[in-house]
ROTORNU-83863 format. One record per atom (N, C-alpha, C): residue in three letters; chain; atom name; x, y, z. Coordinates in Angstrom, 3 decimals. Example, Ala and Ser with C-alpha at 12.3 -4.5 7.8 and 13.67 -1.06 7.14 Angstrom:
2
  aa ch at     east    north       up
 ALA  A  N   13.190   -5.690    7.800
 ALA  A CA   12.300   -4.500    7.800
 ALA  A  C   13.200   -3.300    7.800
 SER  A  N   12.850   -2.250    7.080
 SER  A CA   13.670   -1.060    7.140
 SER  A  C   12.900    0.030    7.870
END
This chain:
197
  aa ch at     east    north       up
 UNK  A  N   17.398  -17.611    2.514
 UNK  A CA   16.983  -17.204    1.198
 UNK  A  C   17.178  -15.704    1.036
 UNK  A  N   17.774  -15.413   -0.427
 UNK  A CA   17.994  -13.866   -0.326
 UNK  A  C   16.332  -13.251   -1.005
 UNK  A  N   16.834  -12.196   -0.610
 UNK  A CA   15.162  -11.235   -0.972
 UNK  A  C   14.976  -11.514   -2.595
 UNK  A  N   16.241  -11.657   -3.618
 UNK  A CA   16.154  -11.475   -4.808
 UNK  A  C   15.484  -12.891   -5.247
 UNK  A  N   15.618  -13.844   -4.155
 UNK  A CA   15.028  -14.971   -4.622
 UNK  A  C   13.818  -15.432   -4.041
 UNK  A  N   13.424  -14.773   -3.517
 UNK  A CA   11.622  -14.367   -3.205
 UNK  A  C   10.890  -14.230   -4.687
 UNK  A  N   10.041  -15.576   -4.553
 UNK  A CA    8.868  -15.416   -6.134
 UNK  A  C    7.469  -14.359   -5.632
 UNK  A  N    7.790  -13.822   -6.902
 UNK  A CA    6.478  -12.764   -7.370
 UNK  A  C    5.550  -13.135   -8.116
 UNK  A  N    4.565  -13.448   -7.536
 UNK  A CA    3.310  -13.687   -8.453
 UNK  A  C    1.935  -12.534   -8.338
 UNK  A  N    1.782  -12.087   -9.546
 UNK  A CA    0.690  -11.222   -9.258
 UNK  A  C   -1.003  -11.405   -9.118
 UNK  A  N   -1.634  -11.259   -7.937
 UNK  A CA   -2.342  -11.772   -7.053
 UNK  A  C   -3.588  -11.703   -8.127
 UNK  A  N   -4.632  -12.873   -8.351
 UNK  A CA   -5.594  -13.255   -9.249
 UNK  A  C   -6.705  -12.119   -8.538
 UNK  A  N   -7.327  -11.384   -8.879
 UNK  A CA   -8.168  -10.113   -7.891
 UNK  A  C   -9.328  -11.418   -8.142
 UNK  A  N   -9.858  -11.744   -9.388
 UNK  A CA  -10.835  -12.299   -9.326
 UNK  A  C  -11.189  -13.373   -8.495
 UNK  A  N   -9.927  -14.397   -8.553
 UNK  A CA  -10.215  -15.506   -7.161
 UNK  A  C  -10.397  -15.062   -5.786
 UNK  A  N   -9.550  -14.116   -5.583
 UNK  A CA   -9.835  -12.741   -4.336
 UNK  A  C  -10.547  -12.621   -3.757
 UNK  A  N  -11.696  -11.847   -5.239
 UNK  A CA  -13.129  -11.661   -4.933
 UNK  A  C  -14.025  -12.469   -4.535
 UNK  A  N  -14.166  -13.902   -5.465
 UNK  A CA  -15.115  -15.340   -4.797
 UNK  A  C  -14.588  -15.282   -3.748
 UNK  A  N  -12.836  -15.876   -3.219
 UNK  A CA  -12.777  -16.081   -1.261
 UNK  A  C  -13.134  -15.348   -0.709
 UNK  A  N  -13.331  -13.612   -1.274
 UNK  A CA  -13.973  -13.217   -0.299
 UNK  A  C  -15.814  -13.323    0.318
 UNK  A  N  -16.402  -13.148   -1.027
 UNK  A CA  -17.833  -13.283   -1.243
 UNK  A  C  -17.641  -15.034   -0.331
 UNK  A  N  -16.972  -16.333   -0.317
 UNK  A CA  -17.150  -17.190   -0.141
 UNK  A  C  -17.179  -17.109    1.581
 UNK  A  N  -16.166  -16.117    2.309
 UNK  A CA  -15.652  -15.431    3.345
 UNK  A  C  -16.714  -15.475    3.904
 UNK  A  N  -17.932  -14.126    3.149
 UNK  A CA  -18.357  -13.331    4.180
 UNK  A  C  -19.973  -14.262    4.279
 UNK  A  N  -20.062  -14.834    3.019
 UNK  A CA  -21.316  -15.725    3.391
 UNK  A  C  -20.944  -17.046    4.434
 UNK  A  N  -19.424  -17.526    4.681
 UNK  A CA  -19.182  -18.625    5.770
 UNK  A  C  -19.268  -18.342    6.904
 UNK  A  N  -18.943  -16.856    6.994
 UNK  A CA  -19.208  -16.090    8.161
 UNK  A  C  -20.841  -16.268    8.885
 UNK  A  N  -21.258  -15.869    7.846
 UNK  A CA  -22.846  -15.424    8.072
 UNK  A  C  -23.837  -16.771    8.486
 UNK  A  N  -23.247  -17.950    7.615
 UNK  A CA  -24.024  -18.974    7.838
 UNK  A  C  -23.369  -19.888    9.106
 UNK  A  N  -22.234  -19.456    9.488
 UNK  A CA  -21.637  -20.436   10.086
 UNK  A  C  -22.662  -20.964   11.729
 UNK  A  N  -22.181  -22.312   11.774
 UNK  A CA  -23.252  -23.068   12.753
 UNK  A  C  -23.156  -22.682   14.412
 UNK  A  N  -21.433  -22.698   14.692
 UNK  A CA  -21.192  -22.334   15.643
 UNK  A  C  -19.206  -21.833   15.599
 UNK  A  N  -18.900  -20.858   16.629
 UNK  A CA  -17.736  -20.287   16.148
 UNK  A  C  -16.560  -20.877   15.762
 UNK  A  N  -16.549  -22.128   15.773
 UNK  A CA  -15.181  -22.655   15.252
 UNK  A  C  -15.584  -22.917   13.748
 UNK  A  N  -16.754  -22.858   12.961
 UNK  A CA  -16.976  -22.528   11.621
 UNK  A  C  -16.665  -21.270   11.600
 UNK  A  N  -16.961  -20.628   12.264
 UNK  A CA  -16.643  -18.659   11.967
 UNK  A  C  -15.301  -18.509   11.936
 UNK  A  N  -14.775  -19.648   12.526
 UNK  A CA  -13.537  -18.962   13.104
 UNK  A  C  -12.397  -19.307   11.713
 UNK  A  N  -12.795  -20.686   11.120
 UNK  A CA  -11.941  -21.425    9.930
 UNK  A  C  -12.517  -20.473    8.850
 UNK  A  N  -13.358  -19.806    8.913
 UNK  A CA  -14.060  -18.702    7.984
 UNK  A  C  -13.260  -17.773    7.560
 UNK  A  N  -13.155  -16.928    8.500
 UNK  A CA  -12.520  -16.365    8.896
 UNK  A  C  -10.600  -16.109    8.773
 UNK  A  N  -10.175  -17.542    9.431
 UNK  A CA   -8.848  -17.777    8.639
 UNK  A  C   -8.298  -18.123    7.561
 UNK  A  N   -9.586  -19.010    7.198
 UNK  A CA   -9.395  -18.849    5.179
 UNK  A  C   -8.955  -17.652    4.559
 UNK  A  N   -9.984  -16.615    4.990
 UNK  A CA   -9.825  -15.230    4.353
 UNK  A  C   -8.850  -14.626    4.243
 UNK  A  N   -8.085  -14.779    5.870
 UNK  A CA   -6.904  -13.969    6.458
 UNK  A  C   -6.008  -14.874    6.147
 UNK  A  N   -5.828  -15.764    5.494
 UNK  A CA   -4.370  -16.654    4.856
 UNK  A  C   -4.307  -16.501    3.285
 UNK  A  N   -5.682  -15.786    2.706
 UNK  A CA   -5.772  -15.216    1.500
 UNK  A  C   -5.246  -13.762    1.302
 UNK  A  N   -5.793  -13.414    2.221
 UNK  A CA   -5.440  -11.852    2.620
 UNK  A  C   -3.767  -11.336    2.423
 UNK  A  N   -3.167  -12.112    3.298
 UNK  A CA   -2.113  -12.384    4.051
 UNK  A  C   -1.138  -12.476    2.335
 UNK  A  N   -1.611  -13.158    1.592
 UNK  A CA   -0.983  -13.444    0.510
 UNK  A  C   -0.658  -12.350   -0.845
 UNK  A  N   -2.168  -11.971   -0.594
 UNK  A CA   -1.717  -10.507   -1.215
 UNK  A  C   -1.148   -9.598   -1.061
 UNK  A  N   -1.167   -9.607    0.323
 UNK  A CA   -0.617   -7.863    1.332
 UNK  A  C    1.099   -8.585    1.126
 UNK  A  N    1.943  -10.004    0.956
 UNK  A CA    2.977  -10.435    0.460
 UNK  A  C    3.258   -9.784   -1.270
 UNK  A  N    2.419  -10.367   -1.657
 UNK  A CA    2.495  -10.178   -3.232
 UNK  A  C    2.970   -8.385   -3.417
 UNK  A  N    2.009   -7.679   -2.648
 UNK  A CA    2.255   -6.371   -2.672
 UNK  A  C    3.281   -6.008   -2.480
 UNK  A  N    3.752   -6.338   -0.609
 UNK  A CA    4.924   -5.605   -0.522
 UNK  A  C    6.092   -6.533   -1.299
 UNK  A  N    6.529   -7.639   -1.973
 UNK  A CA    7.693   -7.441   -2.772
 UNK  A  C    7.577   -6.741   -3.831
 UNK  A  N    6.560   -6.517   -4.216
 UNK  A CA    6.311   -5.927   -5.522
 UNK  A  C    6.784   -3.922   -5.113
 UNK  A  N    6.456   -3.713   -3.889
 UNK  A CA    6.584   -2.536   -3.721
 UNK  A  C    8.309   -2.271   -3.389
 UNK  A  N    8.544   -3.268   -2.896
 UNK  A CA   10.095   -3.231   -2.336
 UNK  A  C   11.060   -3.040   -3.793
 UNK  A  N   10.758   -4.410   -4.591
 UNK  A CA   11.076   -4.012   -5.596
 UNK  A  C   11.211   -2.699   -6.764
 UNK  A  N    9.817   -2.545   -6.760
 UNK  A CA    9.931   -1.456   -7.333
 UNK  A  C   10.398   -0.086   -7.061
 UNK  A  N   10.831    0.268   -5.145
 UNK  A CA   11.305    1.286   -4.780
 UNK  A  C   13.044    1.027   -4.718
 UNK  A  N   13.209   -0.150   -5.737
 UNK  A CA   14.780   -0.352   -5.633
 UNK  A  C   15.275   -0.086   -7.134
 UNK  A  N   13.951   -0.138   -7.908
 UNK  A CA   14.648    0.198   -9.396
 UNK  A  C   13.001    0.839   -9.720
 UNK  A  N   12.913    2.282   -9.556
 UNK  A CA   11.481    2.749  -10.013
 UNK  A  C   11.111    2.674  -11.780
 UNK  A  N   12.328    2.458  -11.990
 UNK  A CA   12.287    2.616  -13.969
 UNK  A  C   12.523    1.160  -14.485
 UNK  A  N   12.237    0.562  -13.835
 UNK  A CA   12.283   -1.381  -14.103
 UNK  A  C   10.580   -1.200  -14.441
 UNK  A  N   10.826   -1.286  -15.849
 UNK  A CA    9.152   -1.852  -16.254
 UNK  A  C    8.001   -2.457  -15.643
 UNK  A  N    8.526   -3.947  -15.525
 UNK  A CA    8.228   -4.944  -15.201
 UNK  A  C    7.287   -4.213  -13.652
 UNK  A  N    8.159   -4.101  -12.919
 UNK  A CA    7.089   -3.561  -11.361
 UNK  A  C    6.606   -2.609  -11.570
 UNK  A  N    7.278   -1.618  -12.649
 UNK  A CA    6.412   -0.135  -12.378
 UNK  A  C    5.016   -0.551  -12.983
 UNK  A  N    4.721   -1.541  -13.873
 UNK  A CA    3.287   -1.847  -14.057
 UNK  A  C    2.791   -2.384  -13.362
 UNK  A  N    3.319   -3.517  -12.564
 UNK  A CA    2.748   -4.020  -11.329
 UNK  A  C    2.456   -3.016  -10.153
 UNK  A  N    3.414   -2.178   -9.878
 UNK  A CA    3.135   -0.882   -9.212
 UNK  A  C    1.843   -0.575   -9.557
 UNK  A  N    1.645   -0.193  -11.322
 UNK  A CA    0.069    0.143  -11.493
 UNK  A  C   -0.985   -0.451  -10.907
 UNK  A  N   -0.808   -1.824  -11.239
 UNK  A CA   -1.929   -2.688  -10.551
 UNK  A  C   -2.379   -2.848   -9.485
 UNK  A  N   -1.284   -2.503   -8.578
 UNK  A CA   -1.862   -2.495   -7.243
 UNK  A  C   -2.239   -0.973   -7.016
 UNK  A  N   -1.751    0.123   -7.512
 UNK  A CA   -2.606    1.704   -7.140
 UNK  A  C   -4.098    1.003   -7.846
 UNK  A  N   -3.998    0.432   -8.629
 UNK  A CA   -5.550    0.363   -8.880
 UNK  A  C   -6.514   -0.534   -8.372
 UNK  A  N   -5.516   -1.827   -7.868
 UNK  A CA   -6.556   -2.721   -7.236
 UNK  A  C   -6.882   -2.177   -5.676
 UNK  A  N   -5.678   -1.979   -4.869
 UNK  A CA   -5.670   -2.171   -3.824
 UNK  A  C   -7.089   -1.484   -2.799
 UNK  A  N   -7.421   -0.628   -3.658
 UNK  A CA   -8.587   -0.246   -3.056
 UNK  A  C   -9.758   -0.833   -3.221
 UNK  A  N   -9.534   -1.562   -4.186
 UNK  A CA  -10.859   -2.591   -4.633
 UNK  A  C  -10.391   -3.648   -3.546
 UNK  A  N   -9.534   -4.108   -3.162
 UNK  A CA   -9.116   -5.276   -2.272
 UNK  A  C   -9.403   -4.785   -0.942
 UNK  A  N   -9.332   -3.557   -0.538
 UNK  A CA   -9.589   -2.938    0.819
 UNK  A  C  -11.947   -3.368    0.842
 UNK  A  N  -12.093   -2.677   -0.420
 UNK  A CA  -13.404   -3.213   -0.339
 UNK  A  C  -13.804   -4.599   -0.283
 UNK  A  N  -13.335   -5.153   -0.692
 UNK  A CA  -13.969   -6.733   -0.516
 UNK  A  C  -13.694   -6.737    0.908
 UNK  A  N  -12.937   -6.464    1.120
 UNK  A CA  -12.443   -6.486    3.164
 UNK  A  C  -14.065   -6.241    3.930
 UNK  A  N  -14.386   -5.357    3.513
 UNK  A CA  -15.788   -4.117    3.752
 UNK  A  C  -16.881   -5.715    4.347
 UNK  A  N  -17.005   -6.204    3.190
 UNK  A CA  -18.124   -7.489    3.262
 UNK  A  C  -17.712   -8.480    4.491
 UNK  A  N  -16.522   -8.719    4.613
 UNK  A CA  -15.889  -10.123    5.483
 UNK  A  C  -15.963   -9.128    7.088
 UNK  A  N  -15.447   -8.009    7.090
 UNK  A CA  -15.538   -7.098    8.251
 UNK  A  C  -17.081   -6.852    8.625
 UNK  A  N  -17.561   -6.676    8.133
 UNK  A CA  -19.319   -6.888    8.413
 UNK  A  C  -19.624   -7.702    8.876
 UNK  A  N  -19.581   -8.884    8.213
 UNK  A CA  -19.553  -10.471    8.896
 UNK  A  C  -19.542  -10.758    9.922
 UNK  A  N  -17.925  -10.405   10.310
 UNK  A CA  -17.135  -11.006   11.502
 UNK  A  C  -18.042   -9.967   12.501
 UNK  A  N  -17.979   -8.569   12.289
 UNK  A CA  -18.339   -7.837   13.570
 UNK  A  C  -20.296   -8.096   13.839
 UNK  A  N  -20.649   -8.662   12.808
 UNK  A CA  -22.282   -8.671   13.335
 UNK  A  C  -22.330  -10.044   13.452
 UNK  A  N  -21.143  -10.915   13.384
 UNK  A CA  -21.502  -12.701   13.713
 UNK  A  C  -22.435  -12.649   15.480
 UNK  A  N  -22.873  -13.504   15.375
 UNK  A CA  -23.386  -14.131   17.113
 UNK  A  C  -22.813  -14.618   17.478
 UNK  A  N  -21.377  -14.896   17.516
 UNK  A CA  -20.298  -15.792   17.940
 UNK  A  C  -19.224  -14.357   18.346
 UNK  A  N  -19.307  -13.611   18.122
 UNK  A CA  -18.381  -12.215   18.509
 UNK  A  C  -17.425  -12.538   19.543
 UNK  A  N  -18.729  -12.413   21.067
 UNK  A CA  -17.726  -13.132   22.028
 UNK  A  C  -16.709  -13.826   22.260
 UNK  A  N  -17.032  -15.335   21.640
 UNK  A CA  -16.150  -16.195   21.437
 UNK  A  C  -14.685  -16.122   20.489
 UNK  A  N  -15.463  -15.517   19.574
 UNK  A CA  -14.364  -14.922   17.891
 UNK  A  C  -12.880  -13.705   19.011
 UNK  A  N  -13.525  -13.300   19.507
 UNK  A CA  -13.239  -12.135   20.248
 UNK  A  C  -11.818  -12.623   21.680
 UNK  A  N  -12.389  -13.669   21.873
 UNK  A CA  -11.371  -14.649   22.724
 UNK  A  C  -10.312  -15.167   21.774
 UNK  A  N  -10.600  -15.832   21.120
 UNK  A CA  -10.054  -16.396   20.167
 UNK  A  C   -9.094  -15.863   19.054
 UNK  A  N   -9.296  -14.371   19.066
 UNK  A CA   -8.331  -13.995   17.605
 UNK  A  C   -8.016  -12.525   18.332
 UNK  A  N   -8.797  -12.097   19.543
 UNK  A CA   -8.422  -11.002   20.050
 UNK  A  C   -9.327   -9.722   19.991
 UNK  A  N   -9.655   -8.856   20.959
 UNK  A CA  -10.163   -7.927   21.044
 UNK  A  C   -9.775   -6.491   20.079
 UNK  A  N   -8.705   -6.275   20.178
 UNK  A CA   -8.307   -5.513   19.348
 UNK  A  C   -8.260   -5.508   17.940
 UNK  A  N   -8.641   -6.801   17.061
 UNK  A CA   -9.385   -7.197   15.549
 UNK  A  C  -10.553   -6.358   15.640
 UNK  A  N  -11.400   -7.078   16.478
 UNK  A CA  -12.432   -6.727   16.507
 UNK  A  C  -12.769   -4.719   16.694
 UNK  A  N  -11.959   -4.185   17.650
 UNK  A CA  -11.817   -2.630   17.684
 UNK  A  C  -11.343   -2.590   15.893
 UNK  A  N  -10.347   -2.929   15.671
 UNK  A CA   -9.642   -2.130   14.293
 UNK  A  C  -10.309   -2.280   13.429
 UNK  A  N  -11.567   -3.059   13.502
 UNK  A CA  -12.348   -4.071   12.290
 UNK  A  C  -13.318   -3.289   12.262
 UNK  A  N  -13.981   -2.705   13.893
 UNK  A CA  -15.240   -1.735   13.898
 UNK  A  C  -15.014   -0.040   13.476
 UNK  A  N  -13.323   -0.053   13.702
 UNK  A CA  -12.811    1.502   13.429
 UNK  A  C  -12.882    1.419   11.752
 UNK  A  N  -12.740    0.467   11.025
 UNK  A CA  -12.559    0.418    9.510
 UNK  A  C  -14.042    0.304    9.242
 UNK  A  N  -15.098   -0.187    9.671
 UNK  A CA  -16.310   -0.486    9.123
 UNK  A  C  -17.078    1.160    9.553
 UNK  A  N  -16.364    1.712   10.203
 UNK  A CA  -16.604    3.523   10.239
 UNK  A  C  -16.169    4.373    9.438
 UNK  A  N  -14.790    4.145    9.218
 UNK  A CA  -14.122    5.103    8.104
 UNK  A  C  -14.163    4.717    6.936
 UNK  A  N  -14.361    3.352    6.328
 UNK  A CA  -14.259    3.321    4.853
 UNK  A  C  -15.827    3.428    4.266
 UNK  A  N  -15.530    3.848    3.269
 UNK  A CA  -16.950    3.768    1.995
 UNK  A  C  -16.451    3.531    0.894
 UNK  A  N  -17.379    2.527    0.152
 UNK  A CA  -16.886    2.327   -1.266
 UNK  A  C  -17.059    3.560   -2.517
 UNK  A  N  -17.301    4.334   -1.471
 UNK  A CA  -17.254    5.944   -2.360
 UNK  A  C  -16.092    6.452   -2.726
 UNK  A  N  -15.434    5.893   -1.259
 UNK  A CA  -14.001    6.726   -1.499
 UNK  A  C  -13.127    5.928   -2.283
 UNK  A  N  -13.052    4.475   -2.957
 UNK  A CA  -12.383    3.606   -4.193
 UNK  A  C  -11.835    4.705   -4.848
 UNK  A  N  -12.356    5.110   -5.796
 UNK  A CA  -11.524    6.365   -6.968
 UNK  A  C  -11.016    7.272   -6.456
 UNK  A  N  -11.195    7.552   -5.347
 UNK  A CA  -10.217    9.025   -4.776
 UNK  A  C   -9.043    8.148   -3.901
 UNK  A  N   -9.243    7.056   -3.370
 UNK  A CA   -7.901    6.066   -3.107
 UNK  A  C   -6.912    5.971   -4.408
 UNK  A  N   -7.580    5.534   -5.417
 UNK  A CA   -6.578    4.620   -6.867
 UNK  A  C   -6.394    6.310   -6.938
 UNK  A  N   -6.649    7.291   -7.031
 UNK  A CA   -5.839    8.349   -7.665
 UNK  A  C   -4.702    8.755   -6.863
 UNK  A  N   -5.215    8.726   -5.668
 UNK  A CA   -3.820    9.097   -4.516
 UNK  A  C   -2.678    8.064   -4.764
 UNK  A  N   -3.356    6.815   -5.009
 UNK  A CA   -2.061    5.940   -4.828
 UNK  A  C   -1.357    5.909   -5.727
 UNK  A  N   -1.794    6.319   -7.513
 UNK  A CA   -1.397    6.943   -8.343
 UNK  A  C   -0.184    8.392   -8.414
 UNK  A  N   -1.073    9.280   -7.085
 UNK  A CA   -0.056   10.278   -7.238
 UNK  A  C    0.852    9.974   -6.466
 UNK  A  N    0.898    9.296   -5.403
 UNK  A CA    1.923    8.759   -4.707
 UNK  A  C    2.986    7.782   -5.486
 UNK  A  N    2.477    7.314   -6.526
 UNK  A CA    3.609    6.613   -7.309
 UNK  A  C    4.381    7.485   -8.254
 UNK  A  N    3.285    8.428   -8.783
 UNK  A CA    4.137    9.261   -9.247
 UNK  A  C    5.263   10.044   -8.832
 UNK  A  N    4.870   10.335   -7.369
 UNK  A CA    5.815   11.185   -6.656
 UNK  A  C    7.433   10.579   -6.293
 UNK  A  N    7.336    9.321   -5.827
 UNK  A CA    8.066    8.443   -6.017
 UNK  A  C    9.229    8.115   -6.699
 UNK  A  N    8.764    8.018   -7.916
 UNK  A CA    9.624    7.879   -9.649
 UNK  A  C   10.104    9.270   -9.379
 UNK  A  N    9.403   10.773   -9.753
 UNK  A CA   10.358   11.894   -9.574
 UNK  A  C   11.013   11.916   -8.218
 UNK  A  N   11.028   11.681   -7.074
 UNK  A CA   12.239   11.914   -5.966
 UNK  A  C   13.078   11.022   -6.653
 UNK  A  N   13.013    9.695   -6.847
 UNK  A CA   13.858    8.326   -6.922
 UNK  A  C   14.442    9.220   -7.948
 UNK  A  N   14.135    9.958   -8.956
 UNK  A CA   14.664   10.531  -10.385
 UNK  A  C   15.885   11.367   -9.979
 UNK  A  N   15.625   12.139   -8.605
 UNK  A CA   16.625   12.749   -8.545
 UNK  A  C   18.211   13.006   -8.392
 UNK  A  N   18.909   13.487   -9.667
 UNK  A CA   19.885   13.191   -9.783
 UNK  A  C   20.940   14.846   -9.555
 UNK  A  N   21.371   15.232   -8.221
 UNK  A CA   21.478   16.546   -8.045
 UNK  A  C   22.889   17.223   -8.601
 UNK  A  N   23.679   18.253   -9.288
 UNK  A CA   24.779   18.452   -9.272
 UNK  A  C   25.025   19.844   -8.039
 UNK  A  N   26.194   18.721   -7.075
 UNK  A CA   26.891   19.738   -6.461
 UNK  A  C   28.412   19.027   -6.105
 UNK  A  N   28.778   20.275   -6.330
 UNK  A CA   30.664   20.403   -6.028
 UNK  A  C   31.265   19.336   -7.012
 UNK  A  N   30.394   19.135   -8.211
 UNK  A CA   31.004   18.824   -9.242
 UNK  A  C   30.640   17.318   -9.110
 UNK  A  N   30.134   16.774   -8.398
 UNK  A CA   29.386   15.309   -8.309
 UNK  A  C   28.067   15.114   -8.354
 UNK  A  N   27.810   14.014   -8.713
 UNK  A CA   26.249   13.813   -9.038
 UNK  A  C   25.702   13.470   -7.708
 UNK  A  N   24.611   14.025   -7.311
 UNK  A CA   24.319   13.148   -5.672
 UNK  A  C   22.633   12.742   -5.955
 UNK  A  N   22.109   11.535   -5.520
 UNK  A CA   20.895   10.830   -5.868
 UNK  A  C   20.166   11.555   -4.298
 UNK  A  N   19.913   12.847   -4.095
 UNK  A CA   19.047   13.789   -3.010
 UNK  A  C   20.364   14.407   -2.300
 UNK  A  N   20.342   15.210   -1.693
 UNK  A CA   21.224   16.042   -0.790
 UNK  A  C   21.248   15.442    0.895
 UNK  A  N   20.210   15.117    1.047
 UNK  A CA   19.530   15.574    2.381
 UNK  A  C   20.125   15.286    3.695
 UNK  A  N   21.290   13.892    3.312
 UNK  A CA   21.917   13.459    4.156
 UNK  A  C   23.106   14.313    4.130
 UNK  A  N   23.500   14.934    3.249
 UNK  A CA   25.000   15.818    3.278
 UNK  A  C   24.298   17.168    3.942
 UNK  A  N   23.032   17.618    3.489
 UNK  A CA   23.109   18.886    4.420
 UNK  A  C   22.613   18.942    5.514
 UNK  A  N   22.621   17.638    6.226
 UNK  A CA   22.464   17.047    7.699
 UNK  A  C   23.600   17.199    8.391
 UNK  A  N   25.012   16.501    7.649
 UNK  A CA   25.781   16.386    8.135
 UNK  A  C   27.371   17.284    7.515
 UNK  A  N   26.847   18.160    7.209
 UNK  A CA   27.691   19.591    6.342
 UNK  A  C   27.884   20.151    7.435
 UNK  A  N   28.925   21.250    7.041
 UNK  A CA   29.292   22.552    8.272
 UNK  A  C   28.144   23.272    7.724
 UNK  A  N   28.002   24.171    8.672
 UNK  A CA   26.578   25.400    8.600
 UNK  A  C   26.871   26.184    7.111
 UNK  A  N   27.991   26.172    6.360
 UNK  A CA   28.328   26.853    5.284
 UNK  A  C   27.801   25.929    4.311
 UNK  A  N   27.930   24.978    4.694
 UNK  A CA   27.812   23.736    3.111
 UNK  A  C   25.919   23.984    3.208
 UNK  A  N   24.964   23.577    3.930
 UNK  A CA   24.042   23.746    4.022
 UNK  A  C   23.267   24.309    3.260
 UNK  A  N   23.494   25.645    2.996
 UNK  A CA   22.684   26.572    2.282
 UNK  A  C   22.784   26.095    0.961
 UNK  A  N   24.477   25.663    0.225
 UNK  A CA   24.811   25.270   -0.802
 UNK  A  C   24.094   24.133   -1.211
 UNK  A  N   23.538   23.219   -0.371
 UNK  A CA   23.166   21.885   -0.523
 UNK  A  C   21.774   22.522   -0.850
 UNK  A  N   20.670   23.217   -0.112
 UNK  A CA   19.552   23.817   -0.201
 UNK  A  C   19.174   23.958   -1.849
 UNK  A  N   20.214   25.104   -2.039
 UNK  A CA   19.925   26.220   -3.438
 UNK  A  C   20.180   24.543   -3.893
 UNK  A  N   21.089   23.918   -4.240
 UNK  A CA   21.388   22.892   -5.228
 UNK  A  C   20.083   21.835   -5.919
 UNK  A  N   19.140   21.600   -4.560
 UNK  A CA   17.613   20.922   -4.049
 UNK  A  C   16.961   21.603   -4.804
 UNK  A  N   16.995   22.779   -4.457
 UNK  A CA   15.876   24.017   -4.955
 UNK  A  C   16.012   24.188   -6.508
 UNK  A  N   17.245   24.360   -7.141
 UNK  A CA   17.660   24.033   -8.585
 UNK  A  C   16.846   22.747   -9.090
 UNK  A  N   16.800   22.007   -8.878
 UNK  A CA   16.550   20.281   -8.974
 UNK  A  C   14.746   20.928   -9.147
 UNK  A  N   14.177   20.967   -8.350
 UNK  A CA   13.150   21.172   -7.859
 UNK  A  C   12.354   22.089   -9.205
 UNK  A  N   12.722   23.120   -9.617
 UNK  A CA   12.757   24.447  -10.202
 UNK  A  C   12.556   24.119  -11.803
 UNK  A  N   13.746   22.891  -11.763
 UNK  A CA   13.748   22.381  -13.271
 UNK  A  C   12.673   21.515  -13.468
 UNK  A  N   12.445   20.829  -12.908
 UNK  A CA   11.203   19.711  -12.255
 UNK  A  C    9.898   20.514  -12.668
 UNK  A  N    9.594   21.552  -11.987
 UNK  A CA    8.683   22.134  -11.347
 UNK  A  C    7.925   22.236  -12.662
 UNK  A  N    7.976   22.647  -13.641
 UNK  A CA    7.189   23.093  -15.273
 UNK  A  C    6.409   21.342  -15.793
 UNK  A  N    7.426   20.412  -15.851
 UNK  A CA    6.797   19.436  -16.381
 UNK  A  C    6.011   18.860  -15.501
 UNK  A  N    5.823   18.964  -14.291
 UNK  A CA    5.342   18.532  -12.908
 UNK  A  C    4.193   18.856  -12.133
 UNK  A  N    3.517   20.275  -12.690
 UNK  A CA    2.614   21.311  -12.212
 UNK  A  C    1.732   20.545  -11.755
 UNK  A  N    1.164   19.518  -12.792
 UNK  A CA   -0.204   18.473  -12.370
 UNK  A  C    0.022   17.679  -11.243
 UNK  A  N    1.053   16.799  -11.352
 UNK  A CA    0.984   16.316  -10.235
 UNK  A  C    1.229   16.905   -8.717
 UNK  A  N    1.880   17.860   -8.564
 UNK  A CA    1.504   18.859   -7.484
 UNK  A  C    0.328   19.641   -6.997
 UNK  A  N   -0.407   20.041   -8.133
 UNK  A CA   -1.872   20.508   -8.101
 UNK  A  C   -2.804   19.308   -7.917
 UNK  A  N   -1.967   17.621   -7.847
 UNK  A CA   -3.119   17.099   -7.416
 UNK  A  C   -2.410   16.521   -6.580
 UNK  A  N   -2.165   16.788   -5.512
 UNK  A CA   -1.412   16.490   -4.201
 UNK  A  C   -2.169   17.401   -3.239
END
């Protein structure tokens, strides 16, 4: 199957949210660990589906940044994805304070369980809005590189970076100033999103 014929569907957040809430209470009530454990893989075959949905949606859209269609889907995920990292928050709680740990721990691996206790340290649902803005400016940033359309030696080049890699030490500098031009013209309509970088 080619990549172009990979279906895109954009992921229901709200059903999301119940599997997860459904997740972290199967977790909690479960009788003994092979309930924790189908708990558990429910979630992560839900999971699994979005973090799909995403990356074609991202692939796509870093192949045509001015294709409508994804650059709004692009939106949706700078804005969900941090709400989707939180619902994670509840099911990761779960799993790491179940009484079945041990067993869970055999079973799906020790190192879940480390990456699961390193995330239930670093995230807060404080940080949601300062995520969706980064991932925002990161899309923005994106669209202007992808934008770039450079003139040198009388051809259009979509970035330099590979010619003044592989230029004589003379072409180099030329390739530079050419970047720096690009950059310069950029730079006035652009101020914000650099000042929020």
């Amino acid at each position: 199957m080619k990549f172009s014929e990979v279906t895109y569907t954009r992921p229901d957040m709200d059903k999301l949210r119940e599997q997860a809430k459904a997740a972290a209470q199967a977790l909690r009530s479960a009788a003994d660990a092979d309930e924790a454990a189908r708990a558990y893989t429910e979630w992560d075959e839900a999971a699994s589906g979005y973090s799909t949905q995403m990356n074609i949606c991202y692939i796509r859209h870093s192949i045509n940044t001015e294709d409508e269609y994804y650059s709004a889907e692009e939106d949706f995920f700078d804005e969900n994805s941090p709400l989707f990292t939180e619902m994670n928050e509840d099911i990761s709680r779960a799993l790491a304070e179940s009484p079945y740990r041990a067993e869970l721990e055999k079973r799906f691996s020790r190192v879940l369980f480390t990456n699961n206790d390193i995330f239930l340290k670093s995230f807060s649902p404080v940080a949601v809005p300062y995520m969706q803005k980064d991932n925002k400016l990161v899309t923005e940033y994106e669209k202007l590189i992808a934008s770039a359309q450079i003139d040198f030696d009388g051809e259009l080049h979509i970035g330099l970076f590979h010619e003044a890699q592989a230029a004589e030490h003379f072409l180099i500098r030329e390739c530079l100033d050419a970047v720096a031009v690009f950059a310069l013209v950029l730079s006035g309509p652009h101020t914000d999103l650099v000042a929020g970088l």
